[in-house]
C-alpha positions as CSV (number, residue, x, y, z in Angstrom):
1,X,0.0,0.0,0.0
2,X,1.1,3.3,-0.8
3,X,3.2,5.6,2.0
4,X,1.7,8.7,0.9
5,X,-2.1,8.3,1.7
6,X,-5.0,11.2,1.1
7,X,-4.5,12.2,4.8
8,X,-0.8,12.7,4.6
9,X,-0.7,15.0,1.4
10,X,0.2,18.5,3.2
11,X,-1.0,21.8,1.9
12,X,-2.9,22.6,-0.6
13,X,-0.9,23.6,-2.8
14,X,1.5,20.8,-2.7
15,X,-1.5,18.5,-3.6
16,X,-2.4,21.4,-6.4
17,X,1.5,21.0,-7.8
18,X,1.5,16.9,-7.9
19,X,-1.6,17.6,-10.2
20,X,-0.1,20.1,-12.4
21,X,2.8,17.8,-12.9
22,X,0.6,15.1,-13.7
23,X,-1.0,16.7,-16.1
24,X,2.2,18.2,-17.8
25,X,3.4,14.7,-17.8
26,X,0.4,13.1,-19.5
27,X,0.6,15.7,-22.2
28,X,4.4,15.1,-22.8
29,X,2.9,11.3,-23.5
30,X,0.3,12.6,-25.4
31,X,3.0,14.6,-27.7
32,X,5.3,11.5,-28.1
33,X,2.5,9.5,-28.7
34,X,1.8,11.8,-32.0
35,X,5.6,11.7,-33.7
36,X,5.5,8.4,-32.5
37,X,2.3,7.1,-34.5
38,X,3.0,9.4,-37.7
39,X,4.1,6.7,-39.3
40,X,1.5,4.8,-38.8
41,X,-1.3,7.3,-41.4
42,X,1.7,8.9,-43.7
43,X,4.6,6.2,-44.0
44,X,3.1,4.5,-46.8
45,X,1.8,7.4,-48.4
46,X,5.6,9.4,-48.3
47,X,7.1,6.1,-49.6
48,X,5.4,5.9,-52.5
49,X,5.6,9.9,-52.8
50,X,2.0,10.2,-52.8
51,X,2.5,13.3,-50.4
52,X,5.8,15.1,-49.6
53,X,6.9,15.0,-46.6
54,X,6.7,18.1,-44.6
55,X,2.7,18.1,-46.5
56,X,2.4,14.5,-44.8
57,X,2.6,15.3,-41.6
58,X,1.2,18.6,-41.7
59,X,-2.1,17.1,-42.9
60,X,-1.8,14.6,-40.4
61,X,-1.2,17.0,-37.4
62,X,-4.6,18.8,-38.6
63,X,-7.0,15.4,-38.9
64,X,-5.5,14.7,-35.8
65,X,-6.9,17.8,-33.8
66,X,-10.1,17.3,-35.6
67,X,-10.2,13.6,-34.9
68,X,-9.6,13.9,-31.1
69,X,-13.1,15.6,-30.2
70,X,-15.0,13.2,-32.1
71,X,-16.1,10.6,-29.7
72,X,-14.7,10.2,-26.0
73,X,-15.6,6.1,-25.7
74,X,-12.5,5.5,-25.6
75,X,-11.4,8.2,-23.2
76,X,-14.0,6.1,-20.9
77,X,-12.2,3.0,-21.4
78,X,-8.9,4.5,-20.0
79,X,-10.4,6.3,-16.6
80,X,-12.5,2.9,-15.8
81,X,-11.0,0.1,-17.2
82,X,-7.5,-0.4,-16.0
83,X,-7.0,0.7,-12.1
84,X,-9.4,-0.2,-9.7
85,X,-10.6,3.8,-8.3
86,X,-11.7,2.3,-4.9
87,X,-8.6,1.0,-3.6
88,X,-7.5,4.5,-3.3
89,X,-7.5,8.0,-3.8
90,X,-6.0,11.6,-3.8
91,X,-2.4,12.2,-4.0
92,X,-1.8,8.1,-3.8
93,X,-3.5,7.5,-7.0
94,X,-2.0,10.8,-8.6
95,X,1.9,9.2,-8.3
96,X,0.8,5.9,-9.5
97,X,-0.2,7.5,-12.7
98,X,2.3,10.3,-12.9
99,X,4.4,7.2,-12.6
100,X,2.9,5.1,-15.1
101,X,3.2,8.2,-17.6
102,X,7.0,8.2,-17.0
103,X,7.1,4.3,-17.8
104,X,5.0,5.0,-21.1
105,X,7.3,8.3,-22.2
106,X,10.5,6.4,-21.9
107,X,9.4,3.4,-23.6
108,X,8.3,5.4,-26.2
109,X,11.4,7.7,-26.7
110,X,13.4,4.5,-26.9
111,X,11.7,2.7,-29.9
112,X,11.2,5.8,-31.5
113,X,15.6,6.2,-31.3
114,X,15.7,2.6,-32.1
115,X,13.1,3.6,-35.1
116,X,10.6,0.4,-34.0
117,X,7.0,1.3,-34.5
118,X,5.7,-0.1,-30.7
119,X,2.5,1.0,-29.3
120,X,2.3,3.7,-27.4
121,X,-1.2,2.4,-26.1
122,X,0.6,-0.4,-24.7
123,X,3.5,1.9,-22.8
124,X,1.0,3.9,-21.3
125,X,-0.7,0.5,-19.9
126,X,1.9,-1.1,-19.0
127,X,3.5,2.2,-17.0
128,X,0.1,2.2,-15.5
129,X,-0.3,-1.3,-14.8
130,X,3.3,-1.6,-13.3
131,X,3.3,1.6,-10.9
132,X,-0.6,0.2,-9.8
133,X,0.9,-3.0,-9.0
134,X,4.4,-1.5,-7.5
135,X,1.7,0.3,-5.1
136,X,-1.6,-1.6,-4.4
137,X,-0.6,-5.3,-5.2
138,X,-2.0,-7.3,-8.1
139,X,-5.6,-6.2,-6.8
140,X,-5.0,-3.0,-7.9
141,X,-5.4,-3.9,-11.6
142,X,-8.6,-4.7,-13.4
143,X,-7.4,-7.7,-14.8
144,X,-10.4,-8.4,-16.6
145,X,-10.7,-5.3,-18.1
146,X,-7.1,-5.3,-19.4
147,X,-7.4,-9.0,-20.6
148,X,-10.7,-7.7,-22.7
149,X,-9.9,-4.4,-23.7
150,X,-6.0,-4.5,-24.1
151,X,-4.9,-8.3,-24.9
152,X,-7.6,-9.5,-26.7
153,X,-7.5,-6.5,-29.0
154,X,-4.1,-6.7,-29.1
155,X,-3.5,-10.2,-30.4
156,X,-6.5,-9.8,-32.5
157,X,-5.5,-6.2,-34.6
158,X,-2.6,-6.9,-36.8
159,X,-3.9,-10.6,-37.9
160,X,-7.4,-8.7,-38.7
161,X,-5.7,-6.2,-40.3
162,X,-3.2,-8.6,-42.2
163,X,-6.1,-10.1,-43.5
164,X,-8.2,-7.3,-44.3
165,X,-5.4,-5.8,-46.2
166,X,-4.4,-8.7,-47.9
167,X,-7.5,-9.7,-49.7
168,X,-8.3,-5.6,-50.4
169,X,-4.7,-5.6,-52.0
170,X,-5.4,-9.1,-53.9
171,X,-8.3,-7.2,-55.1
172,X,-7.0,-4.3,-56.5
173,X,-4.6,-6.2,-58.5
174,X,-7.2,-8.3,-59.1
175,X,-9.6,-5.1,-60.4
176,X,-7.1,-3.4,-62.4
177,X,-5.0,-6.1,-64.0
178,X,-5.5,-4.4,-67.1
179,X,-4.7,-0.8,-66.4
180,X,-1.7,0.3,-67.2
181,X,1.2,0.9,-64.6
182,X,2.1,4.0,-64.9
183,X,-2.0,5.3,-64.7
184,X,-2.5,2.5,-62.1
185,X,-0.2,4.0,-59.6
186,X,-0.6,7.6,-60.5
187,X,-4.8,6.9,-59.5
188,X,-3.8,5.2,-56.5
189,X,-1.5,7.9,-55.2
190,X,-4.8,10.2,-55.0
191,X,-6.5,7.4,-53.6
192,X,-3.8,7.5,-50.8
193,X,-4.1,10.5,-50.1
194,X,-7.8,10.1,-48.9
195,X,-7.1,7.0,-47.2
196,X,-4.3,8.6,-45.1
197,X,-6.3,11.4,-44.2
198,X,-9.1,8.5,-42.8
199,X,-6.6,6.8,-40.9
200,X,-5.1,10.2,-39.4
201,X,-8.5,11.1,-38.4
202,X,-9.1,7.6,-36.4
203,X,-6.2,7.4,-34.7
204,X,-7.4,11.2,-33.1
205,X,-10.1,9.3,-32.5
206,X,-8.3,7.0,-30.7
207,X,-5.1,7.9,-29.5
208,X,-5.9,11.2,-27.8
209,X,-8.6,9.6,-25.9
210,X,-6.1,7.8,-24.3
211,X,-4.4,10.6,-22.2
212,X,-7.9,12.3,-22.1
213,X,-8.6,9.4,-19.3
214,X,-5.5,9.6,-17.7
215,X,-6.0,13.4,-17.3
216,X,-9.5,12.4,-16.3
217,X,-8.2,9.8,-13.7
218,X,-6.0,12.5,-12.1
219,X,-9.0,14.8,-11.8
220,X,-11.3,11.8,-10.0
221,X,-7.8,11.5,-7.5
222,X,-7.5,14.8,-6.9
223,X,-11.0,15.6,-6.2
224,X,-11.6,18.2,-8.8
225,X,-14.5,15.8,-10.5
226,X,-16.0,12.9,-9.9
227,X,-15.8,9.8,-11.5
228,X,-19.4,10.4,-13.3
229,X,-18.3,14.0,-14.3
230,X,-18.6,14.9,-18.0
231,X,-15.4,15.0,-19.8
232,X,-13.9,18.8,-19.0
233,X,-13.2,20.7,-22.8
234,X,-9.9,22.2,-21.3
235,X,-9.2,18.3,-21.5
236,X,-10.4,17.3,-25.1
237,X,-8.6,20.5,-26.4
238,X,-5.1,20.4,-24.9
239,X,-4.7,16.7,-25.9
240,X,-6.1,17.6,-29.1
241,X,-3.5,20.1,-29.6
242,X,-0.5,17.6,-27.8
243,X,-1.3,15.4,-30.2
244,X,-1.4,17.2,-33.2
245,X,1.8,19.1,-32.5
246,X,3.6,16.1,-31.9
247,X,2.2,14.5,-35.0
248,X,3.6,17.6,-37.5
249,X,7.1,16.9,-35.5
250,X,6.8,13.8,-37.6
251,X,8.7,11.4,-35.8
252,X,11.0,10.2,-39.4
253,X,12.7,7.3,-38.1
254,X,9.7,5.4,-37.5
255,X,8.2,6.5,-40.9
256,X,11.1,4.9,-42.3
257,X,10.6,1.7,-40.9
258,X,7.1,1.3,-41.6
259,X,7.5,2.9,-45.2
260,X,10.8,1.2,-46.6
261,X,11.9,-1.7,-44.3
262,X,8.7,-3.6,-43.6
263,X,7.4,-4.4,-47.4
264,X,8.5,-2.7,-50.9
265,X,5.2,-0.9,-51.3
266,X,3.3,0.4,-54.0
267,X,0.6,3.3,-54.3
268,X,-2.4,0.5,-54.6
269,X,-0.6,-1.3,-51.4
270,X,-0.2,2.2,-49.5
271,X,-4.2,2.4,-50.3
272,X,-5.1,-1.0,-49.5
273,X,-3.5,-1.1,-45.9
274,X,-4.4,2.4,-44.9
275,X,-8.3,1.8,-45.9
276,X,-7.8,-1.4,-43.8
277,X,-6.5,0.6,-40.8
278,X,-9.0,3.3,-40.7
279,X,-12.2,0.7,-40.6
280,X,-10.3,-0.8,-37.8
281,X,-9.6,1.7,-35.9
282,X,-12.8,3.4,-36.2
283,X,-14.6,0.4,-35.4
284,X,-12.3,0.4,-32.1
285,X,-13.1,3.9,-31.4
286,X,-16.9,3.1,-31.8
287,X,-17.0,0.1,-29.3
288,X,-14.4,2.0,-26.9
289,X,-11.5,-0.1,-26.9
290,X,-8.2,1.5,-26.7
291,X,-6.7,-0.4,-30.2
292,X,-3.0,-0.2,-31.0
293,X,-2.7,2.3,-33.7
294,X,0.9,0.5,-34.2
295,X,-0.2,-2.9,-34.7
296,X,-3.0,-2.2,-37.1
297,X,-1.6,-0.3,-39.3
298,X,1.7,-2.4,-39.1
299,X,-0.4,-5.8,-39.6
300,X,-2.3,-3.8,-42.7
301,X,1.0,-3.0,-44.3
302,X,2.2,-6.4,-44.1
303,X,-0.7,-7.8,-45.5
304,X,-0.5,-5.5,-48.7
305,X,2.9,-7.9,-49.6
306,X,1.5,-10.8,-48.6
307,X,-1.6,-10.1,-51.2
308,X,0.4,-8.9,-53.8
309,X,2.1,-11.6,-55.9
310,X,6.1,-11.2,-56.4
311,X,5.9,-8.8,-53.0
312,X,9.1,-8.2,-50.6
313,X,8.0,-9.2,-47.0
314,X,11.2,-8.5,-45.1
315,X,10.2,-11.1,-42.3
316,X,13.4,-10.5,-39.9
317,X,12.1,-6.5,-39.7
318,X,8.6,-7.7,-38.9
319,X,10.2,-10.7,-36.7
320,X,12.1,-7.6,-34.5
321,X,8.8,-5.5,-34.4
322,X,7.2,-8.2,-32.9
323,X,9.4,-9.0,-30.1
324,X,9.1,-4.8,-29.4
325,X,5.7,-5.6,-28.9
326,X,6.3,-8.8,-26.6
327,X,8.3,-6.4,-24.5
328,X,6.5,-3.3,-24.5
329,X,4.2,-4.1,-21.5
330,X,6.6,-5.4,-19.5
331,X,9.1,-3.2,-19.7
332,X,6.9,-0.1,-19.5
333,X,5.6,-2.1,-16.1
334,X,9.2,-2.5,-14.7
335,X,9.4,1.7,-15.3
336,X,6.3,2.7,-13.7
337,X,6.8,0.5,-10.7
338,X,10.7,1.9,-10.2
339,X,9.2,5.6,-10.7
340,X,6.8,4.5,-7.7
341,X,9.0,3.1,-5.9
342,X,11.3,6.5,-6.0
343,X,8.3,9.2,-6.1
344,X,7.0,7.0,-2.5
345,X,10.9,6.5,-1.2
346,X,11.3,10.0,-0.7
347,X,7.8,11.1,-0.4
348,X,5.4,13.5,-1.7
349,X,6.0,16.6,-4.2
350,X,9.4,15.8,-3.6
351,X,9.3,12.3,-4.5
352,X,7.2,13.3,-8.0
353,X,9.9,16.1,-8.4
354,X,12.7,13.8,-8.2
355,X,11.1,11.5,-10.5
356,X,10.2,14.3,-13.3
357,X,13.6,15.3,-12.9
358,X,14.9,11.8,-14.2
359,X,12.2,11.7,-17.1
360,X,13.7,15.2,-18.6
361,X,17.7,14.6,-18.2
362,X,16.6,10.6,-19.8
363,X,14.4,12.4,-22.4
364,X,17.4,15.0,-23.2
365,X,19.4,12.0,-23.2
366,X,17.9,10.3,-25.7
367,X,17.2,13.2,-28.1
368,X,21.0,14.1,-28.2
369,X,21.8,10.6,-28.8
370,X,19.2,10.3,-31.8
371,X,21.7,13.7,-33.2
372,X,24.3,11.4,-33.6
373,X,22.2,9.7,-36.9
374,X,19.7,12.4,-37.9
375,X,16.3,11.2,-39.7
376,X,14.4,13.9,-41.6
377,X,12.8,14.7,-44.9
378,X,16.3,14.5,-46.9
379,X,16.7,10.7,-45.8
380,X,13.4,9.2,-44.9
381,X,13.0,7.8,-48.7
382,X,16.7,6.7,-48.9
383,X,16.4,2.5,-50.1
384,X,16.3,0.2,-47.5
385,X,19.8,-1.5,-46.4
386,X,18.8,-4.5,-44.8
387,X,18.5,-3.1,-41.1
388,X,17.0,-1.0,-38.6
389,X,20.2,1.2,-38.6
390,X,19.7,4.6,-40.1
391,X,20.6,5.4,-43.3
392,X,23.0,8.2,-42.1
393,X,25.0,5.9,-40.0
394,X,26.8,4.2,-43.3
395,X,27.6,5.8,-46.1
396,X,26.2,8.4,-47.4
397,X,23.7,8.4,-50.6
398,X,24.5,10.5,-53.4
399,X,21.0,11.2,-54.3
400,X,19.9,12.4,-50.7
401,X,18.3,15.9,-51.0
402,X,16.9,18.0,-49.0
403,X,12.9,18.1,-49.5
């Protein structure tokens, strides 16, 4: 059980300042969530130079903010789904999900440098989960809401969209055999554009959601709403705009994994698996579960080579993705429950200070480290070399231009 209890949170203000920092820290997850999951609505569609890069991600940025006030179903999901409200309360509950934040941020922040497309949505459970557990015990988790709402889905979501994608991509083919190539791919480029802008719009439907409820959840713990209370609009628009801003950041190296390393793709294959990943997601976002942006739209790119015939599946890309994914819960757990353990070590605001300290110097960390091997819009495109390494780090391509 947790040291710091409602009883034992001090002034006002104190209480007031573990919020604040909550919140801060959920929209900081909220931003990395958007460069992370770029890639997932515009990697196709800048591989097969449908859209240009900077136009990419600016077009995503905006579907984004528009997406995110759609529906809040998913928002529910998050607040009541995952940590048991009645085990405790105020300032308790606020560091275990200032702590589970942390988990999720560095996770994220270290696939993005590794340029692996993982799921955010399953860094910010797993942070969650682990600091809930590091505090309350194994009681403190809903277990059958995560098994339902997070395992299923996620187990379920890239073999759907695999599917999907691969019989939409079989056909096209199919459809078209007799079009020539040239007209073929020039039509599907438009197409691509339109199905990229679908998908950007789910995932705000989604994605944002997601730190919408752990906002909520802070609010319920701090006592500034109930558990009942409408979702705030202060809420719905700064993860809105999080989101968005952290989408036009664009998050390259992860585009280039998803748009050259994964499957040698085509303008009819960019259209197939985005199409695919929009009806999923947006199905997800209608029945409230909190889908993996990642893993649909990465199962829906793989199934565009497996429909085509004579398609590149690079199989040890997808092989190390998956083992990302394996780890991604866990690891994000084994964060959030250390960040606990610190924040409740030394106590209080300065505990949750301490702990926010360590997020920013790993976070700068991290960012000067990805300097080292810059991706941006001169590289992104640059053919694929057989590994996740950047295309910077060997030798360097004489037809890399700037965009």
């Amino acid at each position: 059980m947790c040291r710091v209890r409602p009883d034992e949170t001090g002034t006002v203000n104190a209480e007031f300042l573990v919020l604040l920092i909550v919140v801060v820290t959920a929209l900081g997850f909220d931003f990395t969530n958007g460069f992370h999951d770029t890639a997932n609505a515009m990697a196709t569609s800048i591989a097969t130079g449908a859209l240009k890069p900077r136009v990419a991600v600016t077009l995503s940025a905006i579907l984004n903010l528009v997406g995110a006030f759609l529906s809040v179903e998913v928002a529910a999901t998050v607040a009541k789904g995952i940590v048991n409200l009645t085990d405790t309360g105020g300032q308790a509950l606020l560091i275990i999900v200032f702590a589970g934040l942390v988990g999720g941020i560095l996770w994220n922040l270290v696939t993005w440098l590794l340029g692996i497309p993982s799921s955010s949505s399953h860094a910010l459970f797993g942070g969650l989960i682990g600091a809930t557990i590091a505090a309350l015990g194994m009681s403190g988790v809903e277990w059958s809401g995560v098994m339902s709402k997070i395992v299923i889905p996620a187990v379920l979501a890239p073999v759907v969209a695999a599917l999907v994608a691969a019989i939409g991509t079989w056909l096209i083919y199919r459809i078209t055999a007799g079009v020539e190539e040239n007209a073929k791919e020039e039509g599907f480029r438009w197409g691509q554009i339109g199905s990229a802008s679908l998908v950007s719009l789910a995932h705000g439907t989604n994605d944002a959601q997601k730190t919408m409820g752990i906002i909520f959840l802070a609010l319920v713990a701090h006592g500034t709403i109930t558990a009942d209370t409408a979702m705030p609009f202060w809420v719905k628009f700064s993860c809105a705009l999080a989101i968005a801003l952290g989408t036009y950041l664009g998050g390259w190296r992860i585009i280039r994994t998803l748009g050259k390393g994964l499957v040698e793709i085509t303008s009819p294959q960019g259209m197939a698996a985005e199409a695919s990943s929009a009806a999923i997601i947006l199905t997800s976002s209608h029945f409230g579960l909190p889908l993996s942006t990642t893993q649909t739209a990465t199962g829906s790119i793989l199934g565009t080579g497996i429909g085509k015939s004579g398609a590149e599946v690079r199989w040890g890309v997808a092989g190390r993705m998956a083992i990302a994914w394996l780890f991604t819960l866990p690891s994000a757990a084994v964060v959030g429950a250390v960040c606990w353990v610190i924040a409740d070590a030394i106590g209080g605001l300065p505990g949750v200070l301490v702990v926010f300290a360590l997020l920013l110097a790993a976070a700068g960390a991290l960012y000067l480290r990805s300097r080292r091997n810059p991706i941006d819009t001169s590289n992104v495109n640059e053919e694929w070399d057989g590994g996740l390494t950047p295309p910077s780090e060997k030798a360097p391509s004489s037809h890399s231009a700037q965009v």
